[in-house]
OpenMM code with the backbone's topology and positions (N, CA, C; nanometers):
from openmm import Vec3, app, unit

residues = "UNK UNK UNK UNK UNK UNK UNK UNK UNK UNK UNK UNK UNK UNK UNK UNK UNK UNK UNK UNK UNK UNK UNK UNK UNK UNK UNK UNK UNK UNK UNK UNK UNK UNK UNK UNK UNK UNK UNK UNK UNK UNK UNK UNK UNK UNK UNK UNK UNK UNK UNK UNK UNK UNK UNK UNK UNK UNK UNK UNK UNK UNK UNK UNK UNK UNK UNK UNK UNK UNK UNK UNK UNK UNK UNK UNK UNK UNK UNK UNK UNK UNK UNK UNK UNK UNK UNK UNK UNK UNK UNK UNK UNK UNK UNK UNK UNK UNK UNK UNK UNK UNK UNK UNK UNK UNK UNK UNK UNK UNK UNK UNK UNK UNK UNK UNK UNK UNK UNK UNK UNK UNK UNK UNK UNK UNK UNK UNK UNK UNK UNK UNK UNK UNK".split()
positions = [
    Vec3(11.5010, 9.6585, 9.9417),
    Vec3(11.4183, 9.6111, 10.0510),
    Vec3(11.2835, 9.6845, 10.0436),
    Vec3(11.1784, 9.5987, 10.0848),
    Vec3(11.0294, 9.6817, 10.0307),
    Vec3(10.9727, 9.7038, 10.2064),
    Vec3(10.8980, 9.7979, 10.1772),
    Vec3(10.8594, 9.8914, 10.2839),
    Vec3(10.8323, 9.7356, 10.3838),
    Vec3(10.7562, 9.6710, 10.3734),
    Vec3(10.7368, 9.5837, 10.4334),
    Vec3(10.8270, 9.4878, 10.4748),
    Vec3(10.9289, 9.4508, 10.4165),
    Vec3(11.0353, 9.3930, 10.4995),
    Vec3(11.1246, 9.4899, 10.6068),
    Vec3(11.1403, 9.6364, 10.5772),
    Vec3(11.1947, 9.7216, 10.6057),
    Vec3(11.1274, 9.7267, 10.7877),
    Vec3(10.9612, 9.7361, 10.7699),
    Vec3(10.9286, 9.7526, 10.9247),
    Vec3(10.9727, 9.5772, 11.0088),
    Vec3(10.9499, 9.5285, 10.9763),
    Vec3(10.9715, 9.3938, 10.9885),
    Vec3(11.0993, 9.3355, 11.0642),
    Vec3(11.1664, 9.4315, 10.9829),
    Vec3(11.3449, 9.4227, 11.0330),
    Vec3(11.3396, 9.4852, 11.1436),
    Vec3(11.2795, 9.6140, 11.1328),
    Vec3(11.2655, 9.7003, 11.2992),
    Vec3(11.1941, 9.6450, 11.4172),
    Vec3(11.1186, 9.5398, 11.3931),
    Vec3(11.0088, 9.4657, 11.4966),
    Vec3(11.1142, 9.3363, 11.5004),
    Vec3(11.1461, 9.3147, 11.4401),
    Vec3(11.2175, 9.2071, 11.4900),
    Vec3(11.3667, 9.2381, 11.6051),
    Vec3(11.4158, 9.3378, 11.5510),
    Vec3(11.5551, 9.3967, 11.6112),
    Vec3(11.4694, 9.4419, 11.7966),
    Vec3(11.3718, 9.4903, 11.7619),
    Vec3(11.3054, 9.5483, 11.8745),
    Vec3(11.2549, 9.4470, 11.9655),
    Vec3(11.1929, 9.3093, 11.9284),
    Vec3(11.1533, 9.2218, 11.9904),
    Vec3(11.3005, 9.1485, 12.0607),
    Vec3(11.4077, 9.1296, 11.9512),
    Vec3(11.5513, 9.0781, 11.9991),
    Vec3(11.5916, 9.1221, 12.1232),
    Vec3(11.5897, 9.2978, 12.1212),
    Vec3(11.6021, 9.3487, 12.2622),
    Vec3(11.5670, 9.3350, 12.3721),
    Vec3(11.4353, 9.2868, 12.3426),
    Vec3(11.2923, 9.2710, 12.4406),
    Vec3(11.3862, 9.1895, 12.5506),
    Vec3(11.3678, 9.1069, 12.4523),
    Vec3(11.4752, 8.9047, 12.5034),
    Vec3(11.5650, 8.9847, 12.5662),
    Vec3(11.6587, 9.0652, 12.5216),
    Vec3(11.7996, 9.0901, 12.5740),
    Vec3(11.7447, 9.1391, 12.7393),
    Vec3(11.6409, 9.2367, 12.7227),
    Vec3(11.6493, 9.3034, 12.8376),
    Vec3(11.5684, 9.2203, 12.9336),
    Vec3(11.5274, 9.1347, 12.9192),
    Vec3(11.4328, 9.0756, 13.0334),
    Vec3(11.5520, 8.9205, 13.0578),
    Vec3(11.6465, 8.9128, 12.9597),
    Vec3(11.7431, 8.8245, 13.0160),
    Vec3(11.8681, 8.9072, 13.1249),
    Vec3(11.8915, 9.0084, 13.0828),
    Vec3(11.9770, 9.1207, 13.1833),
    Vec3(11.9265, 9.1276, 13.3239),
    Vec3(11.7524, 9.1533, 13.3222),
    Vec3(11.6788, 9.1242, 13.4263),
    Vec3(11.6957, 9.0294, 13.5021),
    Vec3(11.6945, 8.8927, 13.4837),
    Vec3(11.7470, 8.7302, 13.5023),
    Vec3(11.8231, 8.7551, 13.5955),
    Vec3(11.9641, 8.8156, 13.5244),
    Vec3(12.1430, 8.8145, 13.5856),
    Vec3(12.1373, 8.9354, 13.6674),
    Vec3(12.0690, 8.9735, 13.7012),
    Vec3(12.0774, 9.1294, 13.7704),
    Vec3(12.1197, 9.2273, 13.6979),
    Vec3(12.1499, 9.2408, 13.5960),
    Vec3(12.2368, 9.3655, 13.5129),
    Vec3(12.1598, 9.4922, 13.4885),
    Vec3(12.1072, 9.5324, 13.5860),
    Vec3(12.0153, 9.6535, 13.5783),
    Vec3(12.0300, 9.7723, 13.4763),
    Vec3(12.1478, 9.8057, 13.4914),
    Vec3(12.2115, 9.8798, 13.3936),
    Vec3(12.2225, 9.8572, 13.2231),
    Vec3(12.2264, 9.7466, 13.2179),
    Vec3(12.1724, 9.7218, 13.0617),
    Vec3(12.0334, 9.6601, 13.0754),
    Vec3(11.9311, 9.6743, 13.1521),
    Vec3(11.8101, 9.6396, 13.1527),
    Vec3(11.7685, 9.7980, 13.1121),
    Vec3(11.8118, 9.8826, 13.1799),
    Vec3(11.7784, 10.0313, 13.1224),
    Vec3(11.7945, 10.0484, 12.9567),
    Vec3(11.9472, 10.0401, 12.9557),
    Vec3(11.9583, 10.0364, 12.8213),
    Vec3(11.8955, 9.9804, 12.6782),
    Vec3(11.8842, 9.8583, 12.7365),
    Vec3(11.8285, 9.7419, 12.6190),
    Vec3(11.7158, 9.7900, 12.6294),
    Vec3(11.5818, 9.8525, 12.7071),
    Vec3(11.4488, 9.9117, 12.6947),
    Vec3(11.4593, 10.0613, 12.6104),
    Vec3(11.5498, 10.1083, 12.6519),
    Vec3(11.5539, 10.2555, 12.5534),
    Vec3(11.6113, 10.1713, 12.4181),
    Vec3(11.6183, 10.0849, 12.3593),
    Vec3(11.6781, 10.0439, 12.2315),
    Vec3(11.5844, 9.9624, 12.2092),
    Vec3(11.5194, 9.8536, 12.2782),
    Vec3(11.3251, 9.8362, 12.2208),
    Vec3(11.2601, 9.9252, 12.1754),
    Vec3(11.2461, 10.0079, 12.2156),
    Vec3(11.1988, 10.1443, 12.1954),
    Vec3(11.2210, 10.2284, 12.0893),
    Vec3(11.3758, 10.2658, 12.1003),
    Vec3(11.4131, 10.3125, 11.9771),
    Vec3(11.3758, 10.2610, 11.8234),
    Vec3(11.4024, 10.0831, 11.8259),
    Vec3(11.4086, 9.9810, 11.7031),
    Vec3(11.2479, 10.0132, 11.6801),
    Vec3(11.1684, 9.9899, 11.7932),
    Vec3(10.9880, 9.9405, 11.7033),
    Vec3(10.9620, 10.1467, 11.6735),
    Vec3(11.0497, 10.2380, 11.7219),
    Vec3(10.9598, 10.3974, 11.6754),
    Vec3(11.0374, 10.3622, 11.5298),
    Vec3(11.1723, 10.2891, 11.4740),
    Vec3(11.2418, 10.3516, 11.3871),
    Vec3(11.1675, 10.2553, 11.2821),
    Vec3(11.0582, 10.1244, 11.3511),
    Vec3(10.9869, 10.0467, 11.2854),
    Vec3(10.8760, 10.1346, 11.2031),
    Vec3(10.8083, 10.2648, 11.2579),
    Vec3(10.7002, 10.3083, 11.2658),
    Vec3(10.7351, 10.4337, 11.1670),
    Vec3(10.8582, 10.4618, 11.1857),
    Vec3(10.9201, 10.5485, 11.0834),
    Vec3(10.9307, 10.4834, 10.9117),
    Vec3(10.9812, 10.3881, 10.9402),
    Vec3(11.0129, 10.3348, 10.8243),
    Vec3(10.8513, 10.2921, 10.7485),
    Vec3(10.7560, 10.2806, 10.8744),
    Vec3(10.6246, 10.1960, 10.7757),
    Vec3(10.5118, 10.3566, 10.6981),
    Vec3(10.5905, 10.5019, 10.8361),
    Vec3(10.5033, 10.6099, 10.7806),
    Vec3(10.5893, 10.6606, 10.6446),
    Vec3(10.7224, 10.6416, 10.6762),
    Vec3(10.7869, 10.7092, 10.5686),
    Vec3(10.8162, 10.6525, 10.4317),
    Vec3(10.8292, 10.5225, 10.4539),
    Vec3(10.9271, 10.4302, 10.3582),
    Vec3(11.0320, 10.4782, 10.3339),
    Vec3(11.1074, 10.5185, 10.4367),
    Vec3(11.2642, 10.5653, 10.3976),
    Vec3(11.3302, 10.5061, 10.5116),
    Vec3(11.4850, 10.5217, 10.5084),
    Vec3(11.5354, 10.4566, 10.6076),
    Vec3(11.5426, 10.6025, 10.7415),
    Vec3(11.5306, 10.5101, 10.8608),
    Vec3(11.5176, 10.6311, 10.9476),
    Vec3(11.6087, 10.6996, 10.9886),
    Vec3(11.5933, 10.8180, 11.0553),
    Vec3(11.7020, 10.8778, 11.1038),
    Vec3(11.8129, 10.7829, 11.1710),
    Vec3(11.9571, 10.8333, 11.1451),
    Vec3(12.0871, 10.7708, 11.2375),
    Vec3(12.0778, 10.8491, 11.3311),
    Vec3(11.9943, 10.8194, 11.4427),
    Vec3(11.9629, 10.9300, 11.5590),
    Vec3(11.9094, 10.7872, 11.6668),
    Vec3(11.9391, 10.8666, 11.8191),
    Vec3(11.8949, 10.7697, 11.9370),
    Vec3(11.7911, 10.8385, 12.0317),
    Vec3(11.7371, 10.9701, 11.9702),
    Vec3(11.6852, 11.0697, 12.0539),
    Vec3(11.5174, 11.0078, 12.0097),
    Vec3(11.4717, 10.9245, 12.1012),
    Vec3(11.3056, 10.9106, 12.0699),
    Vec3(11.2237, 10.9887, 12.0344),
    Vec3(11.2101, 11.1498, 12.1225),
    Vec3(11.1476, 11.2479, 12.0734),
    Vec3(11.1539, 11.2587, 11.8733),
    Vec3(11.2255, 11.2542, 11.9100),
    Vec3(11.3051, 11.3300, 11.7571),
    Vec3(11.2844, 11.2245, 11.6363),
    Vec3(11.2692, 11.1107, 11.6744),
    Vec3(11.2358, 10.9956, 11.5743),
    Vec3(11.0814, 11.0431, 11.5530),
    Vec3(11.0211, 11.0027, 11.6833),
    Vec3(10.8909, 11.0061, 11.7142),
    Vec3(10.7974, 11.1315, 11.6484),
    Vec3(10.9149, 11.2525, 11.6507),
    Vec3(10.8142, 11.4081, 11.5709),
    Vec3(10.8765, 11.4041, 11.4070),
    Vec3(10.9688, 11.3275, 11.3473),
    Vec3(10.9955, 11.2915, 11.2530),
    Vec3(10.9226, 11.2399, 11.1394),
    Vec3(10.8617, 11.1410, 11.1955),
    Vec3(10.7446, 11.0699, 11.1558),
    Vec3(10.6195, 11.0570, 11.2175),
    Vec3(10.5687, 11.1977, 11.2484),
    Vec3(10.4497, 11.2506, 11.2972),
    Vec3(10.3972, 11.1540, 11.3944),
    Vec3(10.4420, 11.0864, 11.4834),
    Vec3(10.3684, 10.9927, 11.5814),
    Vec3(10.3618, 11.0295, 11.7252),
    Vec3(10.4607, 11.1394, 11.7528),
    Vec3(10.4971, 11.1458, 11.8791),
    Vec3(10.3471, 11.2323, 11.9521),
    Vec3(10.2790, 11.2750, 11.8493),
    Vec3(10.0907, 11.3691, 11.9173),
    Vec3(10.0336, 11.2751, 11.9494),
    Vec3(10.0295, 11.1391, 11.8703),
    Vec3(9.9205, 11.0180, 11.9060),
    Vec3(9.9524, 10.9751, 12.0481),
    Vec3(10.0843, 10.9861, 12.1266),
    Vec3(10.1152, 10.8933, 12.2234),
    Vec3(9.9985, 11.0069, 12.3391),
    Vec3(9.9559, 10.8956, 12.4087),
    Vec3(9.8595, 10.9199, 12.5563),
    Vec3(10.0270, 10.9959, 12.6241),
    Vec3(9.9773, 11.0849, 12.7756),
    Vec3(10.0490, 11.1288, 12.8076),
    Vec3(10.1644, 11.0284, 12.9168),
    Vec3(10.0866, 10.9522, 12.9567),
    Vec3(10.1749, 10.8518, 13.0429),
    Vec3(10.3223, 10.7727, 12.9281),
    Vec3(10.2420, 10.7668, 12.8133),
    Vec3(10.4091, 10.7445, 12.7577),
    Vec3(10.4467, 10.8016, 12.7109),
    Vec3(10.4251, 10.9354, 12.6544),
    Vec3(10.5486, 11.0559, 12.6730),
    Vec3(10.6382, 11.0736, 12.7762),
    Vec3(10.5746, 11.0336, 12.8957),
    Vec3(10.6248, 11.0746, 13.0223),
    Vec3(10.7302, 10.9496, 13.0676),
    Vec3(10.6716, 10.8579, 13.0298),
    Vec3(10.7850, 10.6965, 13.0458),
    Vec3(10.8629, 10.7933, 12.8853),
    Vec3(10.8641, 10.7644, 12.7954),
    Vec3(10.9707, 10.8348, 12.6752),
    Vec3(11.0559, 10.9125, 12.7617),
    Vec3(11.0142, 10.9931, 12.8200),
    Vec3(11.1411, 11.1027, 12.8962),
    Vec3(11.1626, 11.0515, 12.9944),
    Vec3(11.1568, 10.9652, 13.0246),
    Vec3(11.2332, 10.8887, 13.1785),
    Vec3(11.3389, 10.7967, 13.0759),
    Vec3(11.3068, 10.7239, 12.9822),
    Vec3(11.4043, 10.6251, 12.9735),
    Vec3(11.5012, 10.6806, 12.8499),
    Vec3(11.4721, 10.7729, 12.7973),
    Vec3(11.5603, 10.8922, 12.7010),
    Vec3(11.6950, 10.8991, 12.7753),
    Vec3(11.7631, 10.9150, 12.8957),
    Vec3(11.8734, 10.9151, 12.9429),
    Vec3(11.9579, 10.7721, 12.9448),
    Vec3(11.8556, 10.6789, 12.9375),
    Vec3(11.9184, 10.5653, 12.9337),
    Vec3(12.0097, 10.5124, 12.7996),
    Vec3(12.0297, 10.6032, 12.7424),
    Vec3(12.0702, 10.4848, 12.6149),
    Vec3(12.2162, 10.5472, 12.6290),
    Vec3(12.2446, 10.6858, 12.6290),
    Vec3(12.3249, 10.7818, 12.6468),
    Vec3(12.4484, 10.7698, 12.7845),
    Vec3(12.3451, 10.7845, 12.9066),
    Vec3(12.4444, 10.7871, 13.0048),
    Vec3(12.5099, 10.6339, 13.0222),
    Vec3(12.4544, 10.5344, 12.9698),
    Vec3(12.5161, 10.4100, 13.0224),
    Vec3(12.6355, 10.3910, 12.9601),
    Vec3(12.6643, 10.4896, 12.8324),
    Vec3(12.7805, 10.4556, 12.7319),
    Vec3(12.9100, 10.5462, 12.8442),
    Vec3(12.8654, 10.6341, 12.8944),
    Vec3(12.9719, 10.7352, 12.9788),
    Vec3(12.9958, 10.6611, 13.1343),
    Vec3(13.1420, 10.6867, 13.1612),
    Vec3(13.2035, 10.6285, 13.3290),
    Vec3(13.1266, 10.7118, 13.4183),
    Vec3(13.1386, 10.8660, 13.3810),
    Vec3(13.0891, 10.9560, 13.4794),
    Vec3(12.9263, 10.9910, 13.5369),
    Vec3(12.8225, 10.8638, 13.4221),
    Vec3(12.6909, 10.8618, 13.4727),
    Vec3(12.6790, 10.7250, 13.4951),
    Vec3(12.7788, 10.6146, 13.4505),
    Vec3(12.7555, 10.4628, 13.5343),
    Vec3(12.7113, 10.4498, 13.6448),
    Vec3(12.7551, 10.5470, 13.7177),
    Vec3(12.8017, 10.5133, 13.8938),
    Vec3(12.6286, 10.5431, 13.9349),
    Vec3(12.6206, 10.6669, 13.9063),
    Vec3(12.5128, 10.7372, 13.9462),
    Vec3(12.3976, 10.6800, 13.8826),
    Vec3(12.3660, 10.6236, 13.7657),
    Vec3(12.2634, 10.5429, 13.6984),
    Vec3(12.2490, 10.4490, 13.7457),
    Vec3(12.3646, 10.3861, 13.8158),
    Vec3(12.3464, 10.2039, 13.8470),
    Vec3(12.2670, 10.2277, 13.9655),
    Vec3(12.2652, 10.3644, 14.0478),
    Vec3(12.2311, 10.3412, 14.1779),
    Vec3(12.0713, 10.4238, 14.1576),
    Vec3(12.0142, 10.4368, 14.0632),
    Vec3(11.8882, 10.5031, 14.0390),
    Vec3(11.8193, 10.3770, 13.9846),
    Vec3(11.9032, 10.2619, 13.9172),
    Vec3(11.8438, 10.1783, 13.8607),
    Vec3(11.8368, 9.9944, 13.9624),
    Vec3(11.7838, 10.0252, 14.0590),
    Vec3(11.7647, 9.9311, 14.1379),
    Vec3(11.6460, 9.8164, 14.0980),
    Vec3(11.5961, 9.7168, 14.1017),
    Vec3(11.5889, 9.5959, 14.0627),
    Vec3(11.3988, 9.6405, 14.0199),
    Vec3(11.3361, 9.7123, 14.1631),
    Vec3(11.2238, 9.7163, 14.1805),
    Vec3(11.1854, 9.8737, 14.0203),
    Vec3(11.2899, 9.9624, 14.0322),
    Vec3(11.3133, 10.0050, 13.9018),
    Vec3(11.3268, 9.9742, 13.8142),
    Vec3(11.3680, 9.8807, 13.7417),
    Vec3(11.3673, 9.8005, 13.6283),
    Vec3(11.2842, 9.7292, 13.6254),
    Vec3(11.2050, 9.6582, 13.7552),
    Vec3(11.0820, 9.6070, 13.6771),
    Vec3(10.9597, 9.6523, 13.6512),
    Vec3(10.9988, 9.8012, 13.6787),
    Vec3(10.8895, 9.8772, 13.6206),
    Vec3(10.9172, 9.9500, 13.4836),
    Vec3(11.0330, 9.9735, 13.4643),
    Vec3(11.0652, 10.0632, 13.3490),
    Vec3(11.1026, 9.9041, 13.2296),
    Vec3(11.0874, 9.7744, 13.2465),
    Vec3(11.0564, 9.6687, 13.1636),
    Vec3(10.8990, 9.6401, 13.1441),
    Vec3(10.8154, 9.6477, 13.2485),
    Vec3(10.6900, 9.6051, 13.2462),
    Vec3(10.6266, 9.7519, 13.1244),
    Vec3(10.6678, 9.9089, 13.1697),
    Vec3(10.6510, 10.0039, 13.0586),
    Vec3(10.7130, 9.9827, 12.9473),
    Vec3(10.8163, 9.9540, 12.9292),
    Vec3(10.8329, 9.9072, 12.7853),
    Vec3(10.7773, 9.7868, 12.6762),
    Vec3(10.7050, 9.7190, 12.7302),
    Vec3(10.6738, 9.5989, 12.6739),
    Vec3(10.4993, 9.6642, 12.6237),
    Vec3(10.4793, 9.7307, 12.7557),
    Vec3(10.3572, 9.7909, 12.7227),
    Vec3(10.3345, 9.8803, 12.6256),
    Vec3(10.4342, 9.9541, 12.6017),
    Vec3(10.4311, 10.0868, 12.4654),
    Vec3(10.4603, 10.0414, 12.3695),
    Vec3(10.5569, 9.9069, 12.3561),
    Vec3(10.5803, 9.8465, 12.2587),
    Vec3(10.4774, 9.7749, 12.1735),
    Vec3(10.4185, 9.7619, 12.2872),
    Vec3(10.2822, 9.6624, 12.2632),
    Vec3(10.1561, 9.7406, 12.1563),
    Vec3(10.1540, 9.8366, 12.2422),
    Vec3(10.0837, 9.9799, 12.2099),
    Vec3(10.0923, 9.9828, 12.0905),
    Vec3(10.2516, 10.0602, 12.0512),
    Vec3(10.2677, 10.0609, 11.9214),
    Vec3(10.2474, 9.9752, 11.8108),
    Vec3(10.2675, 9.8604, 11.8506),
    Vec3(10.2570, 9.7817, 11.7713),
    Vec3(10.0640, 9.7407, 11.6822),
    Vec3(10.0162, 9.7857, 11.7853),
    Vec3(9.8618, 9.7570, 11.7788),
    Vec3(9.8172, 9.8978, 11.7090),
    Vec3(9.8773, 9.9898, 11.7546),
    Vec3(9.7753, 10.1293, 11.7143),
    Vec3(9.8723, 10.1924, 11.6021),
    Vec3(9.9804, 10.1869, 11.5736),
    Vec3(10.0668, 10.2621, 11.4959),
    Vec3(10.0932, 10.1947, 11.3305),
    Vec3(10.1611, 10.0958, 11.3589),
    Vec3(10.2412, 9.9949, 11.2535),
    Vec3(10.0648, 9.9917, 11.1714),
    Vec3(10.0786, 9.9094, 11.0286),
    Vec3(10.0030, 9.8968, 11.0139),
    Vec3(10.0173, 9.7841, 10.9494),
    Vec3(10.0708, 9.6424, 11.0467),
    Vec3(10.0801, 9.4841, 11.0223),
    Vec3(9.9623, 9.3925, 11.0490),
    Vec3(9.9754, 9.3282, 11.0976),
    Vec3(9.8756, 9.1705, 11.0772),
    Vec3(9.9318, 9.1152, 11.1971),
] * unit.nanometer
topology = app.Topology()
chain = topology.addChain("A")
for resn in residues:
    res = topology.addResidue(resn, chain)
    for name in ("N", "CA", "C"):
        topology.addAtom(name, app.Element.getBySymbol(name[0]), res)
């Protein structure tokens, strides 16, 4: 697979999510509206990895850690570092019973459509200032 199909695959997996999470949005499923945005997220940094590195990216879910991997995480403005560490718990606690309860009730409707409207936006971001596509 050549570097260029390689990011390609990650923008696409990342855009798939997009769909997923703004259809979760739809049905009320708040809880995988969290999730499916920390995994947009994850797919277009592991996009950005693959286009700085040409290697396959880390088997890791920790954004920071992708993000200082492949030297990108200094470029981000501070408002999405700061969305990065808000939605960093999301990918994690939704898999566990003992942070369901307590996540579902942090993640109320008017919350998700802000932590969707930030993801589309960094995604966006990235996609314009990072990747280096067409």
């Amino acid at each position: 697979m050549t570097k260029e199909e390689k990011v390609k695959y990650w923008i696409e997996l990342s855009d798939y999510d997009l769909e997923t999470a703004e259809g979760m949005m739809q049905i009320k499923k708040y809880l995988y509206v969290g999730f499916m945005c920390h995994q947009v997220i994850e797919k277009i940094f592991k996009a950005v990895y693959s286009d700085r590195k040409d290697d396959i990216p880390p088997y890791v879910h920790k954004l920071v850690l992708i993000a200082r991997r492949a030297n990108f995480y200094d470029s981000f403005p501070e408002e999405h570092k700061d969305f990065i560490d808000q939605v960093e718990p999301l990918n994690i606690k939704t898999r566990y019973p003992d942070y369901k309860k307590e996540l579902a009730n942090k993640l109320t409707e008017a919350k998700c459509i802000e932590i969707l409207r930030k993801t589309k936006n960094l995604q966006l971001w990235i996609k314009k200032k990072l990747l280096s596509i067409e």
